[in-house]
C-alpha positions in Angstrom: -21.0 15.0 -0.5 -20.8 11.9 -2.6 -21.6 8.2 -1.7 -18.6 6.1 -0.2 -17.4 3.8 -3.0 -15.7 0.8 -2.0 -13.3 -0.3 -5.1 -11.2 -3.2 -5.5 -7.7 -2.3 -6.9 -4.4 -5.0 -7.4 -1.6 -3.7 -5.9 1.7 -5.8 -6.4 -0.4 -8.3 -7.7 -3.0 -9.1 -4.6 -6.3 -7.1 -4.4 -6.8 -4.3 -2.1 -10.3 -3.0 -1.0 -10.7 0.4 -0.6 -13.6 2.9 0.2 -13.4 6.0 -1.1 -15.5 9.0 -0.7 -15.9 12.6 -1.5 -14.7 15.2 -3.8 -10.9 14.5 -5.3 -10.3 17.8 -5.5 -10.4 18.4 -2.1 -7.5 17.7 0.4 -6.4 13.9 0.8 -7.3 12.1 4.1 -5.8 8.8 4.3 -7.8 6.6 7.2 -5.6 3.7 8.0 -7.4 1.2 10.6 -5.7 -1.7 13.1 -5.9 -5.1 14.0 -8.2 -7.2 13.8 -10.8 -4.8 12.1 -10.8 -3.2 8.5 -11.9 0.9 6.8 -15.2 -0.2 7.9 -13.9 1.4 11.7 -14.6 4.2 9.4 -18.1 3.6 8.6 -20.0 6.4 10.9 -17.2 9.2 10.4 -16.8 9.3 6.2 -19.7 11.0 6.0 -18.8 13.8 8.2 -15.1 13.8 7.1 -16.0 14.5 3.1 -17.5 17.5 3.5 -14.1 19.1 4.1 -11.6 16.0 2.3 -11.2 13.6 -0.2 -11.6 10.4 2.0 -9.0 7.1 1.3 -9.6 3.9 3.7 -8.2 0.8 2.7 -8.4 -2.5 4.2 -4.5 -3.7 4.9 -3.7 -6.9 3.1 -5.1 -9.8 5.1 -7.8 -7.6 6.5 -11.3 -7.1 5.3 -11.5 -7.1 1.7 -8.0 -6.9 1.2 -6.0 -10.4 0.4 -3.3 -11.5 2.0 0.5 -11.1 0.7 3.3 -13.0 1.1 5.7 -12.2 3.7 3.5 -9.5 5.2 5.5 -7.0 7.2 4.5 -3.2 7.8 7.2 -1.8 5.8 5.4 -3.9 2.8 1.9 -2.5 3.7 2.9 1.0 3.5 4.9 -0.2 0.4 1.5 -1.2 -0.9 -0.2 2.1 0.3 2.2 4.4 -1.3 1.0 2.5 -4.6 -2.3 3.1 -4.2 -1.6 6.1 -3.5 -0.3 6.8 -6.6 -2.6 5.2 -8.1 -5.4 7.9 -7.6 -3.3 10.3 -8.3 -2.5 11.8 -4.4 0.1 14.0 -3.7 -0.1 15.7 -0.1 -2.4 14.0 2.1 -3.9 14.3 6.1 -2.5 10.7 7.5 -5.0 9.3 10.1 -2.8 6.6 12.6 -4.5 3.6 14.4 -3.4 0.9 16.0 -1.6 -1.3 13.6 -2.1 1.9 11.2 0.5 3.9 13.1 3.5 1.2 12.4 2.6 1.3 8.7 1.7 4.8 8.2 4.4 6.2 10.4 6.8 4.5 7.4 4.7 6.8 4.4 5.7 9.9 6.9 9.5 9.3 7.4 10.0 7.8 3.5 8.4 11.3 2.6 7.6 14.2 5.0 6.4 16.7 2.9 4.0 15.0 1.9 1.8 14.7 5.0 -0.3 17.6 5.4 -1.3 16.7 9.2 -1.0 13.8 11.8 -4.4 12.6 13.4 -3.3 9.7 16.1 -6.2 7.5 17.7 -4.7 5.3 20.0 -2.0 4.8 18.2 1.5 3.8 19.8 5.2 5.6 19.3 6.8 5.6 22.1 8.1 2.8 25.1 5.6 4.9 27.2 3.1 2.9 26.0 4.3 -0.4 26.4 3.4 -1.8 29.7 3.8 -4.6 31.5 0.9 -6.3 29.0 3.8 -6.4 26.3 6.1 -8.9 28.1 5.4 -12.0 26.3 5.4 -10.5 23.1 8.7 -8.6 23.8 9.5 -12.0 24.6 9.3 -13.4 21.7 10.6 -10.9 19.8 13.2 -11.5 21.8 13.6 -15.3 21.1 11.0 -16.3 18.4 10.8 -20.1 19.7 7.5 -21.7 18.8 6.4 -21.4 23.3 7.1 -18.0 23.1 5.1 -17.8 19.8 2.1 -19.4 21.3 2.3 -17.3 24.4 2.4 -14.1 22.2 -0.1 -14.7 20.0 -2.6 -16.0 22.2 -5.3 -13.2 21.2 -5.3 -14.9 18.1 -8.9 -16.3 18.8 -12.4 -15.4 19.1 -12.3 -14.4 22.4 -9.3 -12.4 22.1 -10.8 -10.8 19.0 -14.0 -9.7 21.4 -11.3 -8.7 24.2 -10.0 -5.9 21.5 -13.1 -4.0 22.0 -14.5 -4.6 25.0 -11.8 -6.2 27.3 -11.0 -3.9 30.4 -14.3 -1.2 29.0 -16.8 -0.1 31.8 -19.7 -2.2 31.5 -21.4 1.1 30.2 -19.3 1.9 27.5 -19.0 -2.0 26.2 -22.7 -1.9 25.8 -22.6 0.5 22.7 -20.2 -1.3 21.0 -22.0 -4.3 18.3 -21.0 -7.8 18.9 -21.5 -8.0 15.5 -18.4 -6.4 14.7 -15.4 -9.0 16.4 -17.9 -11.6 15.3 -17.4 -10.5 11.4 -13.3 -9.5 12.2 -13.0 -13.4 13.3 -14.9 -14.9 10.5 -12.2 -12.7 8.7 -9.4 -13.5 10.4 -10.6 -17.3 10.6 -10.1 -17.2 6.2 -7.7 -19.1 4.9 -4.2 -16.8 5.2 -5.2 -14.9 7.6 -4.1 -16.2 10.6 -0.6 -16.6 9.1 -0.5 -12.6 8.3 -1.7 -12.1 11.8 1.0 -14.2 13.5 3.8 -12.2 11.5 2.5 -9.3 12.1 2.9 -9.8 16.2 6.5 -10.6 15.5 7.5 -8.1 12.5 5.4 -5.4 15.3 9.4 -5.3 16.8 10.3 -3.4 13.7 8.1 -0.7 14.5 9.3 -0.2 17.7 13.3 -0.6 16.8 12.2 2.9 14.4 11.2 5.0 17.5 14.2 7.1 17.9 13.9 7.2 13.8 10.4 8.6 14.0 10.9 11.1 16.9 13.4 12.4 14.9 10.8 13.2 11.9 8.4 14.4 14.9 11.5 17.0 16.2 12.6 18.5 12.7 8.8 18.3 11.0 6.8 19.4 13.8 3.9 18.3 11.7 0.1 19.5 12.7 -1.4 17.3 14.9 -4.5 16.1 16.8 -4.9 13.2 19.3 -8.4 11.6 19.8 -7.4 8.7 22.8 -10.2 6.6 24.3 -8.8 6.3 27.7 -9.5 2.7 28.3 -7.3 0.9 26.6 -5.8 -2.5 27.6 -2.9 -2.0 24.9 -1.5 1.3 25.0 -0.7 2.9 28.8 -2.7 6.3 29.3 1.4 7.8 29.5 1.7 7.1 25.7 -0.3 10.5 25.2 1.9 13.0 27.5 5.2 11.2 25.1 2.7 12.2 21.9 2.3 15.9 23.4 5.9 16.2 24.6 7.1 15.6 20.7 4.5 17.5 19.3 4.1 20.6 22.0 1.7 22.6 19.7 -0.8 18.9 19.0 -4.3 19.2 20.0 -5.2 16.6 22.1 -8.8 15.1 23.0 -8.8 12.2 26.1 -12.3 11.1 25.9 -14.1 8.2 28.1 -14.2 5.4 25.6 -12.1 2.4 24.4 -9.0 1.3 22.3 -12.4 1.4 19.1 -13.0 4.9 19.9 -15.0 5.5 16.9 -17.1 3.4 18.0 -18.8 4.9 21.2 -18.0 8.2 20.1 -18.0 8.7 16.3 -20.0 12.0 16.4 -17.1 13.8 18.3 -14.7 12.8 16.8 -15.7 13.2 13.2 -17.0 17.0 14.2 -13.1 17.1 15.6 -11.3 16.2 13.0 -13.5 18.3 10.3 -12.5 21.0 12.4 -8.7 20.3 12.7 -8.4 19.7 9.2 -10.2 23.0 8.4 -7.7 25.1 10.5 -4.6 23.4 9.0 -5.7 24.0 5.4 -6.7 27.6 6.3 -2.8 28.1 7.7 -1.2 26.3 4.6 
């Protein structure tokens, strides 16, 4: 197993962090995080993931390491990964979805099917199932982008709302093994200069990614991709239904509801690297 290596590449003229680990020869695993944290969600998994892949997490532009881009939208950010992608050289790759990860990422999967070797979705949203009642001020604005409804939908954008990403709506038990360090350093982050601006687009250009649903459950009906789902069950963003649309599109996925939060790597990092090594072990045995 080698060391994790975090690089800094320019792509389309802004730098991107990235960590890579593990041997290139094996099979890609691209590791694509949400809002507001960075590829270091990844930190206590990499290890476990590289005995079996070649491991790619980048920050997204505005997050992290990465700097911002003008006129951020998801179609850009996968724009940007595809580069990178490219840029070391990877064909065929596992695609890891998150959050945030899953509206750029799902992009890389429709532009080019056969290149993704598996699905692995983490909280990650596709489907109106998912969208409760917690969504109407942002549908809202989306809606009718006036500066009240902007406020209204981007209200998260703070410190407490950071802290609420992890921990609002967790058992008390489950919130005490997450560290406050953690939506302490995404705020500092997010408090940079630029990086509020890329979060409030973001919250509106999220709109796009749900206008492509019917486009991506088409690529889930005639790809039938390999898939596993790790969802932490409490989670204030995406309704618990979200997983039976996942398993209705994807009949044969593997799926894993575990007792933590929206940060599932977080609280349960162990099981879900061991579950993933083993997923991506039985795909590449079948290919």
């Amino acid at each position: 197993m080698k060391k994790t290596e975090l690089v800094r590449l320019e792509i389309e003229g802004a730098e991107m962090a990235v960590r890579l680990a593990g041997d290139r020869e094996k099979p890609a695993l691209l590791l694509i995080h949400g809002f507001p944290s960075s590829s270091n969600s990844f930190r206590r998994v990499i290890g476990t993931l590289t005995r079996d892949c070649f491991v790619i997490a980048p920050d997204l532009p505005g997050f992290g390491g990465s700097e911002p881009v003008e006129g951020p939208t998801f179609s850009r950010f996968a724009d940007m990964l595809g580069l990178l992608l490219a840029r070391l050289g990877t064909g065929s790759f596992h695609l890891y979805l998150h959050d945030y990860g899953a509206a750029a990422g799902l992009y890389l999967a429709t532009r080019a099917p056969s290149r993704i070797r598996s699905l692995i979705i983490q909280n990650a949203n596709a489907h109106e199932s998912g969208m409760g009642p917690q969504w109407s001020a942002t549908r809202a604005y989306w809606g009718d982008p006036t500066p009240e409804r902007e406020a209204e939908a981007t209200a998260h954008l703070t410190f407490e709302g950071t802290r609420g990403q992890y921990v609002g709506g967790v058992p008390t038990d489950i919130a005490e093994r997450i560290d406050p360090r953690l939506w302490e350093e995404d705020w500092r982050i997010m408090s940079l200069p630029g990086r509020l601006e890329t979060q409030r687009a973001l919250v509106l250009d999220y709109r796009s990614h749900v206008a492509r649903f019917g486009e991506i459950a088409d690529f889930f009906d005639r790809f039938q991709p390999p898939a596993l789902m790790l969802w932490g069950r409490h989670d204030s963003f995406f309704d618990l239904d979200e997983t039976l649309s996942w398993m209705k599109v994807l009949p044969r996925m593997e799926a894993h509801i575990l007792d933590g939060p929206h940060f599932l790597l977080e609280t349960h990092p162990a099981e879900c690297a061991a579950l993933i090594s083993a997923f991506v072990r039985r795909v590449e045995k079948l290919r």
